[in-house]
N, C-alpha and C positions, 0 to 999 in steps of 0.2 A: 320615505319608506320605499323599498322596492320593490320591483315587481313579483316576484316570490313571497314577502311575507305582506301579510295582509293585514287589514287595521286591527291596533290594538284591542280595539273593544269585541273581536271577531274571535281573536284567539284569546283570550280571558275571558272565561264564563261569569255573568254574575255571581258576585259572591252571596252563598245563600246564606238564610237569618238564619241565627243562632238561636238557640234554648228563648231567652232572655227576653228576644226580638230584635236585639239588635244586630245589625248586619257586621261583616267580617269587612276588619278593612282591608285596602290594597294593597299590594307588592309595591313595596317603595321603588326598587329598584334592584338590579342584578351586576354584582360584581365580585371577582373574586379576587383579593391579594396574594400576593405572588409567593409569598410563605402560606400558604393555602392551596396550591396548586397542586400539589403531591398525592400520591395514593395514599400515603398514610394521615394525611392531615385534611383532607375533601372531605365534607359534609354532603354532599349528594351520594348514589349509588351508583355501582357498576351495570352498565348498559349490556342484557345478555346478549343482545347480536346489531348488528349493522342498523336494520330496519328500524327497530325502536328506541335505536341511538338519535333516526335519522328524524324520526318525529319532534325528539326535544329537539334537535337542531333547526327546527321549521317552527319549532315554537318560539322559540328564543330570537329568530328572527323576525317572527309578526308580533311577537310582545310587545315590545319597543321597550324593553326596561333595561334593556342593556345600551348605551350609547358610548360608544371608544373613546368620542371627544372630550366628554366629561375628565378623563383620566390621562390623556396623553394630549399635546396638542398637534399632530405629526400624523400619520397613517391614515387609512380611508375612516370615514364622517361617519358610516353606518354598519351594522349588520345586514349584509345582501346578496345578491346573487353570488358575487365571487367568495364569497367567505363558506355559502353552501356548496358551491362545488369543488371545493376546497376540500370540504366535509365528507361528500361523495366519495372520494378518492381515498380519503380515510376510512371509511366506513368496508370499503374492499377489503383491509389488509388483515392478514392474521397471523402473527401477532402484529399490532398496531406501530408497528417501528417504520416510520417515512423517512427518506431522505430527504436532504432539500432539493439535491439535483433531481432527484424523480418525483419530486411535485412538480419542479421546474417546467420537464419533460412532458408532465401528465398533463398541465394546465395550461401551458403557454404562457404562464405567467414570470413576470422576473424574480429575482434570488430573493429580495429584500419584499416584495410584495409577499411571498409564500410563508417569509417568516412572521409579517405583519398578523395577518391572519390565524396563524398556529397560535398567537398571541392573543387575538381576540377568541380563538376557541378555547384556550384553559382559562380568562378573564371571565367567561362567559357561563364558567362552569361545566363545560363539554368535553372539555381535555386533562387529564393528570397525570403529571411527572410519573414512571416507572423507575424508568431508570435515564438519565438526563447525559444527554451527546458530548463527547467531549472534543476539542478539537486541539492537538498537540503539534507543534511546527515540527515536521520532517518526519507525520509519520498519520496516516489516513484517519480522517476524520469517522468518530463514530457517531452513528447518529442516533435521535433519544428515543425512546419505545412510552407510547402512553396507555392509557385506559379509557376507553371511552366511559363519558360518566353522565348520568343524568341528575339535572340539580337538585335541589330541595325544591326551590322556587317552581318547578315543573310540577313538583309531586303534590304543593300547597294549593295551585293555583287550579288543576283538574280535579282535586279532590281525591286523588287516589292514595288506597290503604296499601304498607308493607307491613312485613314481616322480617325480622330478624334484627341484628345489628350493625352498626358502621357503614360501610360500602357493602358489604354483602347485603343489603337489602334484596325483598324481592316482593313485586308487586300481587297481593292479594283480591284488589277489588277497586273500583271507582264508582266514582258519586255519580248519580242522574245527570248532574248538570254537565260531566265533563266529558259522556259517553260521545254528544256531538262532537266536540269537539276532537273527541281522540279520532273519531271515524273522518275528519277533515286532515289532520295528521295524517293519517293512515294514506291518505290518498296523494299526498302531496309526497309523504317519503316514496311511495310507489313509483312516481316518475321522477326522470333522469332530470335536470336543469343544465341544459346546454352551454357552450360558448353563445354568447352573444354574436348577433351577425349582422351584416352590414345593413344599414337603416333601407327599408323602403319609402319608396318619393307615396307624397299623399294622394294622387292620382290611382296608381296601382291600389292602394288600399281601396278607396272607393268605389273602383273597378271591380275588384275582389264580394264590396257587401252588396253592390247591381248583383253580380251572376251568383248570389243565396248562399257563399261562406257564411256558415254556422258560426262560427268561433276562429277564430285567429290562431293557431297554432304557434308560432313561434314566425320571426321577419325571415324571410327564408325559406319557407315551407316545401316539403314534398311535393311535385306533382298529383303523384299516386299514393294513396293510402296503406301501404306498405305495412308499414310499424306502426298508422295510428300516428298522433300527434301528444303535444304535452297538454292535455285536457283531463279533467276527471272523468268525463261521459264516454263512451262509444259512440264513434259518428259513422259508422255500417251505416244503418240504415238511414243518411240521411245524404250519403255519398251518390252520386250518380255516375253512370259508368259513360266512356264519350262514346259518340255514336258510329256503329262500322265505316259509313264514308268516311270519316278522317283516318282510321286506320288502316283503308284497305290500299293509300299506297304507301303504309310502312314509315308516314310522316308521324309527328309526335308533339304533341304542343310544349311540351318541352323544350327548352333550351339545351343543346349540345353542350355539355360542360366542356372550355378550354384545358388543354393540359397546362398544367402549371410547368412552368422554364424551369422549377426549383426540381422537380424530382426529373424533368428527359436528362438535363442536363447538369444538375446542380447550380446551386443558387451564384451568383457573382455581388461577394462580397467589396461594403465599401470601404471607404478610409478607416473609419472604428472599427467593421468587423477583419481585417487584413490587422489589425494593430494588437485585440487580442486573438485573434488565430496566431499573431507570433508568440507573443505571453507566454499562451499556453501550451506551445510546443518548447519552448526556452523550460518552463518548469518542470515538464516531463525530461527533460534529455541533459539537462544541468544538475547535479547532484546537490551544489550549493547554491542554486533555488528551489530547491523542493519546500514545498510548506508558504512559500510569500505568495502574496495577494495577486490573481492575475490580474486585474485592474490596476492595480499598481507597479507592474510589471510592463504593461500595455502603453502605460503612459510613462514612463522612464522607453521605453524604445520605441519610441513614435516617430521618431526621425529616421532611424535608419526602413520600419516597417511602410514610412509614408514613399521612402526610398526603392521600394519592391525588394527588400533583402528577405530570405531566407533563413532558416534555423542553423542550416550548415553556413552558409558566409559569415553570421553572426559567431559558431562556432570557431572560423577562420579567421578573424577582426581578433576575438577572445588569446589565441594563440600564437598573433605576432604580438599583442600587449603585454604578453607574459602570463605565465601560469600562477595563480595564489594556492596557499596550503593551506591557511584558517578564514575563514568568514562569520564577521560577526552579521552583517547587516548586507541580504544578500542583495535585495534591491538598490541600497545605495554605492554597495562595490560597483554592478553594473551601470548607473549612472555616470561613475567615473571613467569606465572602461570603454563607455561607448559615444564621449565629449566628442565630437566632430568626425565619427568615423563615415558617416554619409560622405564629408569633404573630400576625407583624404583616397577612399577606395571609392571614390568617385565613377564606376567604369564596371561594368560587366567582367570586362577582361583580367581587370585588379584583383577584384571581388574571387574571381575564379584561382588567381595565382595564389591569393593567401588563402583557400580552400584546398588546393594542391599539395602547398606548404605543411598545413595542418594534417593532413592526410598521411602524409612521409613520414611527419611526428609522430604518427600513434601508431605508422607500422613500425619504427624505430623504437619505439617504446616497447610495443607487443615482443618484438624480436627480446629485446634484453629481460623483458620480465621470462620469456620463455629459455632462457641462457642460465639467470637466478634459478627457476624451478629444478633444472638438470643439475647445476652446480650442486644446489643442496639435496637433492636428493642421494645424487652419490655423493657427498658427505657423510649422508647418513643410512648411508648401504655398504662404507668401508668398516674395516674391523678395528678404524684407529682414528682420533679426531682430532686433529692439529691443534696445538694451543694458539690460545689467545693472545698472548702477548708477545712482541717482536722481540724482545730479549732471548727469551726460552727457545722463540722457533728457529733466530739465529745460530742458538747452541745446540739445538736438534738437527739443524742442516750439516755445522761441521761434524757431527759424530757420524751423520748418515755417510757424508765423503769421504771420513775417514776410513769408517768399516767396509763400503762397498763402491768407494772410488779407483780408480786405478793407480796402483802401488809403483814407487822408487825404484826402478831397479836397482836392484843390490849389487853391492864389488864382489865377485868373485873370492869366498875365503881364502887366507895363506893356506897352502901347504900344513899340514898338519905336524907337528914335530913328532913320530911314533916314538912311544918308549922302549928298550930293551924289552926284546921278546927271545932273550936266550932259553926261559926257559919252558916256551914253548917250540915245540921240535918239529920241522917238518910244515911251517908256515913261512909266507913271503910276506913284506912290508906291504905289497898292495894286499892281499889275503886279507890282510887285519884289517884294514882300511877298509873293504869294503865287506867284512863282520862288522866293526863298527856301525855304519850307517846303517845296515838292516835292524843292526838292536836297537839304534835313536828312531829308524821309522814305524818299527813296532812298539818301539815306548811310547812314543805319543798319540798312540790306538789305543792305550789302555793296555797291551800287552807284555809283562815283564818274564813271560816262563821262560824266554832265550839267555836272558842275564842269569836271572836265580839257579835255572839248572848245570852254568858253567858254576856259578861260586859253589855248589852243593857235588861236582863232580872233582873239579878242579883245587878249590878255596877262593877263599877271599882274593888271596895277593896273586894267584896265576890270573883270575877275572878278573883286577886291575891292572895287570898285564895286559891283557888282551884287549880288555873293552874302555879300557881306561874308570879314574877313579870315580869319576862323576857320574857315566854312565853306570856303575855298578850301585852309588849312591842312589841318586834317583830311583832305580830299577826295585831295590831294597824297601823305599819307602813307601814306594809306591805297593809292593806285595803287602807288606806290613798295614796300609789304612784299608785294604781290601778284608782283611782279617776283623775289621773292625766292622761296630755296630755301627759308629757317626761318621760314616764316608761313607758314598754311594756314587758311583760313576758309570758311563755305561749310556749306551743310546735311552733316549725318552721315548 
């Protein structure tokens, strides 16, 4: 039993006689199944605050009716101090959602110990699933929210009356016999339960009950009465204050506390702790370890981290091995990847070239990913988007050179044969020639009023004289579909 609970027969009141005379029997014992554990399935009630959480938790520890060993063969042997400060820390929270790493933090205890316990507090009836933590590879762990609960065995054993139903219970009254006992509760959730501290030699204790300590506070104790100690009584008045000559030159019977190395300077980490300090800088900064175990992490690169490598060289080792795309099993890729690389980059100076190397790679890379973002966005800022396939875009390139490549020059046309222009009077052979071409250059503007108003002053056959047959043709049909509803020509 520990120092926090106290003997069983201290914290269970006699059980009083019944009607009949015969006495009530005893609590067999306290344990709750794991299908039981939940808010909706707990037989005890909801604990309205922290403090009267904190009594069944002091009860459940001096009861002795819960024992872990019975049920597991593995974890600590008892219900004890660390399982109540444990509790303590719980009893803070509102809503009751802990993590592991901030128990971890809060207690100074390790990962697997903080779960041991959460373990003994829903077994023990103290704890109930809300909503239960899930933890998913490659993406932050949630962690579970409980209800503080107070058991049945609590409420059988003090005698006290509720009201209502299921977990909403709520306490209406208690028996004579349990009123002590709740007021010893009462006292013991009032004060804090410290970290344990380092043992005193039995000398100093001795020393300590010569010069009239009352009670023992905790190994470690205050000088000065400051805060009081973890006792239930007030020891004011039983404190004596030192006497001015020791004070008056500013000496202190106090010990000078040393600074601790860990916080002037930070601590200096050894072989394990440099092995997962790399771990867990590898699982933050590597995409395809996120989610895997840093302990398992720690021990696949123990070689190169017993080596003094860094996250970056390890980085740099990673990227002359070559780059992977899929990862099933991130810790065993890395095993592979880091077979002998202590040997071969044996050297600070190594170490630093394939750091250099890797560096060049990702500004190389940065560059071309920032090359793709321009290319595509003006892709998709022009008014036209190249096809896909090489065929099509081969047949789109020669139509583009055809239309607005640079053109053959042409042979010079013959000489033109002119027709008899007898009987037009008062013109020369170049005269007609160069009528003609003004009519072909304003035909192909869309304009024919210079052809139609010769045939209309002239005829037909003087305007094929003049302009020849074709242009007069052309000239014709062209007035003609102008006339029409289903032809439209003309700037857009």
């Amino acid at each position: 039993m520990s120092a926090v609970a106290a003997p069983a027969a201290v914290l269970i009141p006699a059980p009083p006689a019944s009607v009949d005379g015969h006495a009530v029997s005893v609590l067999p014992g306290l344990f709750v199944p794991e299908a039981m554990q939940w808010l909706s399935t707990s037989s005890g009630r909801v604990a309205l605050d922290g403090y009267s959480w904190m009594q069944a938790v002091h009860w459940v520890a001096g009861s002795g009716l819960y024992e872990p060993r019975r049920h597991r063969s593995h974890g600590p042997r008892s219900f004890g101090v660390t399982t109540v400060r444990v509790a303590q820390e719980l009893a803070q929270l509102f809503p009751c959602r802990p993590g592991i790493e901030y128990l971890v933090r809060r207690t100074g205890l390790s990962e697997r110990s903080v779960e041991y316990h959460l373990a003994m507090l829903r077994e023990g009836g103290l704890l109930a699933y809300v909503v239960r933590g899930t933890r998913v590879r490659g993406e932050a762990a949630q962690a579970s929210e409980f209800a503080r609960m107070v058991p049945l065995e609590f409420d059988v054993a003090l005698g006290i009356r509720t009201a209502g139903e299921g977990t909403g219970r709520r306490m209406t009254g208690i028996a004579e016999a349990g009123g002590e006992l709740m007021a010893k509760l009462a006292k013991k959730a009032g004060r804090k339960v410290r970290r344990p501290r380092a043992k005193t030699s039995a000398k100093a204790l001795a020393k300590g009950a010569v010069e009239g300590s009352v009670e023992a506070v905790s190994a470690g104790g205050r000088c000065t009465p400051m805060e009081g100690g973890s006792i239930g009584t007030s020891s004011a008045g039983l404190t004596s204050l030192p006497p001015e000559s020791k004070l008056a030159s500013g000496k202190s019977d106090c010990p000078t506390p040393k600074k601790s190395k860990a916080k002037a300077g930070g601590r200096t980490l050894n072989r394990v702790g440099r092995r997962y300090q790399l771990a867990r800088e590898l699982t933050q900064e590597l995409d395809w370890l996120r989610g895997c175990s840093v302990p398992r992490i720690a021990w696949v690169a123990r070689s190169v981290a017993d080596a003094g490598w860094t996250v970056t060289e390890v980085k740099g080792w990673l990227h002359l091995r070559g780059e992977t795309g899929r990862v099933h099993r991130g810790s065993g890729l890395l095993a592979v990847l880091l077979a002998g690389a202590e040997k071969i980059l044996d050297t600070s100076a190594k170490r630093a070239d394939a750091v250099e190397q890797w560096r060049g790679a990702q500004e190389a890379a940065r560059r071309h990913r920032i090359q793709q973002v321009r290319a595509l966005a003006e892709r998709f800022d022009a008014d036209w988007d190249a096809p896909t396939s090489r065929a099509v875009q081969r047949q789109v390139n020669d139509v583009f050179a055809a239309a607005f490549g640079p053109q053959p020059q042409q042979a010079a046309p013959e000489a033109e044969v002119l027709p008899d222009v007898s009987r037009v009077e008062g013109l020369e052979a170049t005269e007609v020639a160069q009528a003609r071409a003004e009519a072909r250059q304003r035909l192909m503007q869309g304009d024919s009023s210079l052809i139609t108003v010769a045939v209309d002053a002239m005829g037909r056959e003087a305007a094929e004289q003049l302009y020849g047959a074709d242009l007069v043709r052309r000239a014709l049909q062209l007035a003609s579909g102008a006339r029409s509803s289903l032809m439209t020509y003309g700037r857009r």
